[in-house]
N, C-alpha and C positions, 0 to 999 in steps of 0.2 A: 564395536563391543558396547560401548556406550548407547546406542540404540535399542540394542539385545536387550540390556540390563534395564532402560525407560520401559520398554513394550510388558519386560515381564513385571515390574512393577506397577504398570497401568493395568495389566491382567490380574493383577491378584487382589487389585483394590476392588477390582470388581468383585471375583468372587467373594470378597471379606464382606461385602456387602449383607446386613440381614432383610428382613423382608417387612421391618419397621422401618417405616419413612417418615416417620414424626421427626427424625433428625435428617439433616440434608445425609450424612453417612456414619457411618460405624464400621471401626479397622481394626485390624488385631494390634497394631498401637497405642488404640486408646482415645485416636482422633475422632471427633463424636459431628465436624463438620471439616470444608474445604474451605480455608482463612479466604475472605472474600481479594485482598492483596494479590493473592499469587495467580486469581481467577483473569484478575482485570487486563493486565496488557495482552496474555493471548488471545482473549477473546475479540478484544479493539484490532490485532492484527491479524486475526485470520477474518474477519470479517472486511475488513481492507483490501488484505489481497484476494479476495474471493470476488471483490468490488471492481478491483484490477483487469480481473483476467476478464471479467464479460464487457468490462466497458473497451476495453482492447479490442472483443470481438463481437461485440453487439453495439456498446451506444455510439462509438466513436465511428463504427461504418454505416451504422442507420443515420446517422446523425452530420456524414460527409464530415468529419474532421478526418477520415482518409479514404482509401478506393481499395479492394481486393486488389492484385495483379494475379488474379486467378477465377478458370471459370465458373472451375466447381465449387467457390462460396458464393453465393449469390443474398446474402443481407443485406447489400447495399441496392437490391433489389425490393426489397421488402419481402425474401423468402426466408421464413424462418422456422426451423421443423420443430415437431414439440421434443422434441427431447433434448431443446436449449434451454427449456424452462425446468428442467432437473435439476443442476447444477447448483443455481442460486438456492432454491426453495430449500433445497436439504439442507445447504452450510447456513445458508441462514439462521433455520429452524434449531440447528444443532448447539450453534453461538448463542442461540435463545436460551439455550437450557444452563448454558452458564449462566450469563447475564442475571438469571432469576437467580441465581444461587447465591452469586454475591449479595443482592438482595438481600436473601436468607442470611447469609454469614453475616452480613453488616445488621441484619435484628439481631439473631442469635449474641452480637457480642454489643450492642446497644451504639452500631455506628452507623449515626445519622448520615455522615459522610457519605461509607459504600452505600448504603439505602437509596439514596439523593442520584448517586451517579449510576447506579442501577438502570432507575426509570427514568433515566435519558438516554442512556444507551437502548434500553426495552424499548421507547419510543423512535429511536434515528432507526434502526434497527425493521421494526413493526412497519415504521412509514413505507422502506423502500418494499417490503413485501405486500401492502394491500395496494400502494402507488401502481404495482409492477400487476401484479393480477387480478386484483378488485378484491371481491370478498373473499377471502380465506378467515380457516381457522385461526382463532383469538382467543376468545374467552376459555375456552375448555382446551386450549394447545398449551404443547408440551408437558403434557400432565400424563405420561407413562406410566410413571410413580404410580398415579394414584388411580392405574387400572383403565385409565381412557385411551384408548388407542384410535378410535375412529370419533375423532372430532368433528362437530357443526360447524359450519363454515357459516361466519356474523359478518353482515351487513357493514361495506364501507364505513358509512357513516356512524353507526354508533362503535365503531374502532376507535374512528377520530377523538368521536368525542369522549375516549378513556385512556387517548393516547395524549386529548387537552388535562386531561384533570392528574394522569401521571406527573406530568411538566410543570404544571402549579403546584404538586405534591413536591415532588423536588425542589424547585425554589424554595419552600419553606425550608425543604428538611436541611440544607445547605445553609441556612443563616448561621444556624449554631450549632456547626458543624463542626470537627477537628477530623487530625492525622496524626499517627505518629511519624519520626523519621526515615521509621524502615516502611511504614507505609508508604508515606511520599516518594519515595524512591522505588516504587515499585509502579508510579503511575506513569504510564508513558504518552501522555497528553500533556498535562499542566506541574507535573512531580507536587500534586499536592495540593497546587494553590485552589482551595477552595471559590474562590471569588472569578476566576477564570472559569469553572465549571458551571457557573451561576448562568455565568455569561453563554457560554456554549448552550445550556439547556432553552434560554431565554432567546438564543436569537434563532436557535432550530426552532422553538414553538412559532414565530412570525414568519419563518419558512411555510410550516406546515396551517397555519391561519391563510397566509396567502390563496395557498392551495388551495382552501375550501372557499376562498369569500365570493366567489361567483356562484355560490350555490344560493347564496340567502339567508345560509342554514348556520346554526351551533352559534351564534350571535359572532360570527368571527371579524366582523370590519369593530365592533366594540372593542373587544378585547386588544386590536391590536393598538388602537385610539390610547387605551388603559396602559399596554404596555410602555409603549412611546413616547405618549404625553402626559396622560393625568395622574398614571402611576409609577410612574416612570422610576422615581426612586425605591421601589420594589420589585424592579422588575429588570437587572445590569445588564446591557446589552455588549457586544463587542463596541472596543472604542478607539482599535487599532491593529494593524495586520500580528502585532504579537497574542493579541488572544484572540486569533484563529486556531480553531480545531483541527488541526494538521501533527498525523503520528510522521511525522519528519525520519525516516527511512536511517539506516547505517550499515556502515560500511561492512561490518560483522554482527554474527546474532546477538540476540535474540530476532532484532527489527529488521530485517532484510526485506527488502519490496520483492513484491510477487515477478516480478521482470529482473532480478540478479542474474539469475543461471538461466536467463532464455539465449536462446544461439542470435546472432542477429538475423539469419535469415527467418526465425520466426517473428523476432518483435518489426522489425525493419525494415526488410528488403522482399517484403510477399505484398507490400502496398506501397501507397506513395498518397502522399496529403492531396485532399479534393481541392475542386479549383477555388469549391466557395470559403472556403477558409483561408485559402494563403491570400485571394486576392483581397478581400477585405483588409486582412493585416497587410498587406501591401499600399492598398489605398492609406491606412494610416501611417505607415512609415512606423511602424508599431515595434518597439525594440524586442517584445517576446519572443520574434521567430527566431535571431537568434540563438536563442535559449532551446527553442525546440525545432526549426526543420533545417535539413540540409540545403545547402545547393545543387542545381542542375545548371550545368554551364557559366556559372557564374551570374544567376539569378535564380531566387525565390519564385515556383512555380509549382501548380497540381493539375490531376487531371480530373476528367468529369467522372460524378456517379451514375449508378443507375445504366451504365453502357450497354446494350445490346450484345447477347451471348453468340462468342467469336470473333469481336471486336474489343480487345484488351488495349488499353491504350500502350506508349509507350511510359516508360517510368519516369518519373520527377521528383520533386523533392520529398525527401522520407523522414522519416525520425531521427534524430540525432541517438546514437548509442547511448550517448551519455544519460538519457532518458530512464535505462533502466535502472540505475539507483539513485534517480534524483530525488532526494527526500520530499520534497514540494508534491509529491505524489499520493503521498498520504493524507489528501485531501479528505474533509470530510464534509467541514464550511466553514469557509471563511471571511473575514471581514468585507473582501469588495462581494463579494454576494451579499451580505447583509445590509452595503451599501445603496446597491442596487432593489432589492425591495423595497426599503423605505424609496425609493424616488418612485416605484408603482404603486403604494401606498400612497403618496403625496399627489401624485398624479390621480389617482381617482379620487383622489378627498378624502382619505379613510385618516390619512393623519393632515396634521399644518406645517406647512413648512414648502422650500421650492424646490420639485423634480430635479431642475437644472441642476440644482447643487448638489442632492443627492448622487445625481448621476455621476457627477465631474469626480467626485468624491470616490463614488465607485468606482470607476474606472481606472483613477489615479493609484488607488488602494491596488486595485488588482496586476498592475503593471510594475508597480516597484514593488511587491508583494514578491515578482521573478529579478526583483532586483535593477531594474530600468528603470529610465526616465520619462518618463511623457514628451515626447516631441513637442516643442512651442508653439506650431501650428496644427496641433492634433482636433484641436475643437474650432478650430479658427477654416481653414479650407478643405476638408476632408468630410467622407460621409459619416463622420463621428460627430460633426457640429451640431447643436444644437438650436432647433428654430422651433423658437417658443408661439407660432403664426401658424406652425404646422396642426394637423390633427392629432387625436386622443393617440389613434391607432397609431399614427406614424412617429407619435414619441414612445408608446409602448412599447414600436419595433425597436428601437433605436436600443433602449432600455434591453427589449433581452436578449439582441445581437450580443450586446457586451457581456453581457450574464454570461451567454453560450460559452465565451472564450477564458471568462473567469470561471468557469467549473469542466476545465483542460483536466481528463481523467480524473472527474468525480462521478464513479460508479454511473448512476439511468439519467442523472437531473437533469443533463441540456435535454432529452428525449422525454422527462419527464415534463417538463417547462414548454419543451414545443405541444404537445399534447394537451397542454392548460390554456396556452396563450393566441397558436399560430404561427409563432416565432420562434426562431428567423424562420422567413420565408428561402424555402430551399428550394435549387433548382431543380427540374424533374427530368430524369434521363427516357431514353428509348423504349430501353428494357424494362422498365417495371415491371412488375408483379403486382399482386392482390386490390387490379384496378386499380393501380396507383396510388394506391390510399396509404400512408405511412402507418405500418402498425401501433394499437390505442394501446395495447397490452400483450403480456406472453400469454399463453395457453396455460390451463393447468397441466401439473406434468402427467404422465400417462400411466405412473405406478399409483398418485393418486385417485386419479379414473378408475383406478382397479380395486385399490385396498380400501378405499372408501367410499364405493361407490353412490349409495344414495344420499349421503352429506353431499357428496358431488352432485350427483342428478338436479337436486333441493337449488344448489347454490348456484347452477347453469340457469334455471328458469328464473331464479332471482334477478340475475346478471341479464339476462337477454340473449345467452349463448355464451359459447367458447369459444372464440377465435377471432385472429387479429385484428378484428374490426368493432368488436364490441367494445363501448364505453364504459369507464370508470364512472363512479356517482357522479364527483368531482366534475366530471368531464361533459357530463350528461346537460 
C-alpha cells in the first residue's frame, strides 16, 4: 500500500507540473522547488548501486576478479553486446538530472553547501560516463526542460576540462559553506561535515588529473604539483581511511546495497574468483581474502579466464555471501586509492616526495581499510616488495596491481586504470574474443543510435568508430 500511495504521489507531482521551468517545479502545495536535502542520498545511492550491479557483471569479469561458470556469458571473453551499454547511460543520465537540481535548490535557497556538493557529484558522476564511452553529450544534456531532446555529443577533452573547473568551483564554494541539522542528517556520505566533502571533491579531481596527464593537455601534471604541494593548504585532500567516500551500506532502508535481495546462486555460485586474483593475494599472505573468498578444499583458489567455449572449468573459491551487504561496498574512493596516485604522481616527478612511501602507505590504508593487518613480511619476501633498482614500468605495475585490489567493487575503475596504464598485466585465456584485445570502451547504446542519430553519426567520426576497440582521448 505504501508503494501504491509513493507511485501515485510521484504521478501527480508530475502532472502538477506547469510548463514554466524558470522554477525547478510548481505543486499544488505551494512548493515552488525540490529541497536539495531530500534530492542527495537517493541520488548518491541509486547511482551506487547501478555501479554495483555492472561492476558485478562487467568489470569484475573483464577485469578476472572472477570467471562466468557459464557458457553463455562470455565477457570474460571480451564479448560484450551493445545493449550492456543501456543500462548504465540511462541511470546515470537520470541521477544527472537530480544531481543538477540540488544545484538548483542549493542557489534557489543561497546554499553554498548543496551548490559545492552538487558539482562533485556532477563531476564523479560525468567522469565514469565520458571514461566508459568517450564523447557523449554534456554541455546541452539533460536539458529536457528546456526543449533539447537531441543533444551534441562534446569532445572528451573539453568535458574534462569543465569537469576541472566544476571541482575548483566547489572547493571554493565549500569554504564558507554551512548546514543545518536536519540537513546534516540527511547526508549520507559525511552527515554534513563540510571539510570531508572538501576532501572527496579534491582528491577525485587528482583521480581525474591523473587520468589526463599523459595527454600533455589541460596543464594537468601542474595542477596536481599545486594541489599537493604549493597549494596544498587550499586544496584538503583525504588524510585517512575515515574520510573515504564510502555510502557504508545497512542493514535496513533507506541504504541497502544493490546485492541485499540477490539469491546466492545469482551473486555467488554462477562464478568462482580468477586465478589472477586469489593467487596474487595468496603470494602476499594478504588478510583480505578472508573478508571476501571462500574456500575450496581447504585452500584459497581460482580458475582461469578467457576459457575456451565447452571447457568450463571446475568451481573454486567464490564470494563470501556475506558480500552482499558489506557496507565497504559503497565504494566510491577511498583513501588507499588516493594513496596510491600520489606514489604514480611521485614516481613520474609530477610531485616530491618517495613512491615507496606512498605506496606502503597505500597499501597499508587499503588493507586495514577491510580491517586487517599487513603481514610483517608483506614487503619484505613477496611480490609486493618494493625495489627501488627496478624500472619506471615495473614500479608502475607494482603500483596499480595494488590499486586493482584497492578498488574491490568500485564500479569501471580497475578497467578503467588498466586502459590508462597497462596494468595489471592479465593473463590471456584460449577463448578470446575481439582479437584479444581487452575492450577500450562500451558502444554507444542502440536507442541512442536511433533517437539521435546524426549527434551520433558527428560523434562516431569524432571518435574513430564505435566499438570495442576504439580509444578514449585520454587513451589515445
Amino acid at each position: 500500500m505504501k508503494k501504491i500511495i509513493a507511485a501515485l504521489l510521484i504521478t501527480g507531482s508530475l502532472v502538477s507540473c506547469t510548463k514554466d521551468f524558470s522554477k525547478l517545479n510548481t505543486s499544488k502545495d505551494g512548493a515552488e522547488y525540490t529541497t536539495p536535502e531530500t534530492l542527495l542520498g537517493p541520488a548518491i545511492h541509486d547511482v551506487i548501486k547501478r555501479n554495483l550491479n555492472r561492476c558485478l557483471r562487467l568489470t569484475h569479469e573483464l577485469m578476472q576478479v572472477h570467471v562466468t561458470l557459464s557458457d553463455s556469458d562470455e565477457i570474460h571473453r571480451y564479448v560484450i553486446r551493445p545493449q550492456e551499454s543501456d543500462y548504465m547511460w540511462n541511470n546515470w543520465y537520470l541521477q544527472l538530472t537530480n544531481i543538477r537540481d540540488i544545484y538548483e535548490g542549493g542557489d534557489v535557497i543561497n546554499s553554498n553547501a548543496f551548490m559545492g556538493i552538487s558539482l562533485i557529484l556532477d563531476s564523479w558522476v560525468y567522469s565514469l560516463i565520458t571514461d566508459v564511452y568517450g564523447d557523449v553529450p554534456y554541455f546541452n544534456a539533460n536539458k529536457g526542460r528546456e526543449g533539447i531532446l537531441q543533444p551534441k555529443f562534446d569532445r572528451q577533452k573539453d568535458i574534462y576540462e569543465d569537469l576541472f573547473r566544476k571541482l575548483e568551483q566547489a572547493n571554493e564554494l565549500l569554504k564558507n559553506a554551512s548546514l543545518t541539522d536536519t540537513e546534516k542528517s540527511l547526508d549520507p556520505l559525511y552527515k554534513g561535515d563540510l571539510v570531508k566533502w572538501r576532501k572527496f571533491g579534491n582528491s577525485l579531481y587528482l583521480r581525474l588529473l591523473l587520468r589526463v596527464s599523459g595527454t600533455g593537455e589541460l596543464n594537468a601534471t601542474d595542477k596536481i604539483l599545486e594541489i599537493v604541494e604549493t597549494q596544498k593548504a587550499n586544496y584538503p585532500i583525504f588524510t585517512s581511511n575515515n574520510d573515504s567516500a564510502i555510502l557504508k551500506f545497512e542493514s535496513s532502508a533507506p541504504y541497502l546495497s544493490e546485492f541485499h535481495e540477490y539469491r546466492d546462486i545469482d551473486f555467488r555460485t554462477n562464478s568462482s574468483y580468477g586465478s589472477f586474483f586469489i593467487d596474487n593475494l595468496n603470494n602476499w599472505g594478504d588478510p583480505r581474502l578472508e573478508r571476501w573468498a571462500s574456500k575450496k578444499d581447504g585452500i584459497f583458489e581460482g580458475i582461469p579466464s578467457g576459457y575456451p567455449v565447452g571447457q568450463i572449468p571446475a568451481p573454486q573459491s567464490q564470494y563470501l555471501a556475506t558480500l552482499k551487504s558489506e557496507p565497504l561496498l559503497g565504494n566510491i574512493i577511498n583513501y588507499g586509492e588516493l594513496k596510491l596516485i600520489l606514489a604514480e604522481c611521485a614516481l613520474k616527478g609530477y610531485i616530491p616526495g618517495s613512491a615507496e612511501t606512498y605506496y606502503k602507505d597505500g597499501v597499508t590504508a587499503a588493507i586495514t581499510m577491510w580491517g586487517g593487518t599487513v603481514p610483517s613480511n608483506y614487503f619484505l619476501t613477496t611480490s609486493a616488495t618494493w625495489d627501488e633498482t627496478t624500472s619506471l614500468s615495473r614500479k608502475l605495475e607494482k603500483i596499480i596491481t595494488q590499486k586493482y585490489y584497492t578498488l574491490f567493487f568500485t564500479d569501471f575503475q580497475s578497467w578503467i586504470e588498466l586502459r590508462r596504464t597497462g596494468f595489471p598485466v592479465l593473463p590471456k585465456g584460449q577463448g578470446l574474443q575481439n582479437d584479444g584485445i581487452m575492450p577500450t570502451r562500451l558502444k554507444y547504446p542502440v536507442n541512442v543510435q536511433t533517437l539521435n542519430r546524426e549527434n551520433y553519426k558527428e560523434a562516431v567520426a569524432n571518435m574513430g568508430g564505435d566499438d570495442l576497440k576504439t580509444k578514449v582521448w585520454w587513451n589515445k
